[in-house]
N, C-alpha and C positions, 0 to 999 in steps of 0.2 A: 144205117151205118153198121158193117161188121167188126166186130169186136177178135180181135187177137189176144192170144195167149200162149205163156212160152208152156212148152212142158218139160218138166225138169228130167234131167238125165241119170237117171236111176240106176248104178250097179252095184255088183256081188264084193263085198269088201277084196275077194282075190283079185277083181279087176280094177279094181280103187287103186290097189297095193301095186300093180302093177306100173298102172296110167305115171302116179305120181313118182315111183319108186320110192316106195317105202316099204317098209314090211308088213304081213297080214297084222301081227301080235301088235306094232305099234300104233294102229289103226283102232285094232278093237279096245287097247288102252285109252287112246282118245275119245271112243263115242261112251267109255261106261264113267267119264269126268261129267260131273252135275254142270257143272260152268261151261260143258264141250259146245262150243258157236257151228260144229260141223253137221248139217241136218241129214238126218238117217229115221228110217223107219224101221221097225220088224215086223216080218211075216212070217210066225208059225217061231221057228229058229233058223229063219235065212234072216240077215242085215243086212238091207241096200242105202247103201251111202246115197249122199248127192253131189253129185260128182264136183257140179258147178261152186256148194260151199266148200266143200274139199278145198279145192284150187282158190278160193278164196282167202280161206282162213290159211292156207300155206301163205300168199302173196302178202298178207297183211303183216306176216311176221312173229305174228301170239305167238308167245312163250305159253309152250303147255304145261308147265312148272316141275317137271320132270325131263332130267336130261339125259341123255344117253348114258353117258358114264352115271350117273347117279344111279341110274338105274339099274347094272353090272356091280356099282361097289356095296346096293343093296341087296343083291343075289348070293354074293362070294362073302357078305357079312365082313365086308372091308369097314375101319371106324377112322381110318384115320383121316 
């Protein structure tokens, strides 16, 4: 009996960024979160996502506990 196995679909965070639309910055945000569910490896200082968690952890819905505007009104040092 032969035995199969998937291979997982490995890209360059710019193509991650692309695939899903989202941006490089908010990507490298989520994989440097301890709790991030998105699997990535590093090679050297290249970061290849997996594509297939990517699109996972997006369909699921997680809240990455930082929200867009949150994270504008903590750049511009907005308090209110």
């Amino acid at each position: 009996m032969k035995k199969t196995f998937q291979v997982p679909r490995m890209v360059p965070i710019k193509k991650a960024a692309e695939t899903v639309a989202l941006s490089c910055y908010y990507l490298r945000q989520l994989i440097k979160r301890q709790d991030c569910e998105v699997k990535f490896i590093k090679s050297g200082r290249k970061v290849l996502i997996n594509l297939d968690s990517l699109v996972e952890f997006l369909n699921t819905g997680e809240n990455t506990g930082v929200t867009q505007n949150d994270d504008i009104k903590e750049r511009i040092g907005y308090n209110g």
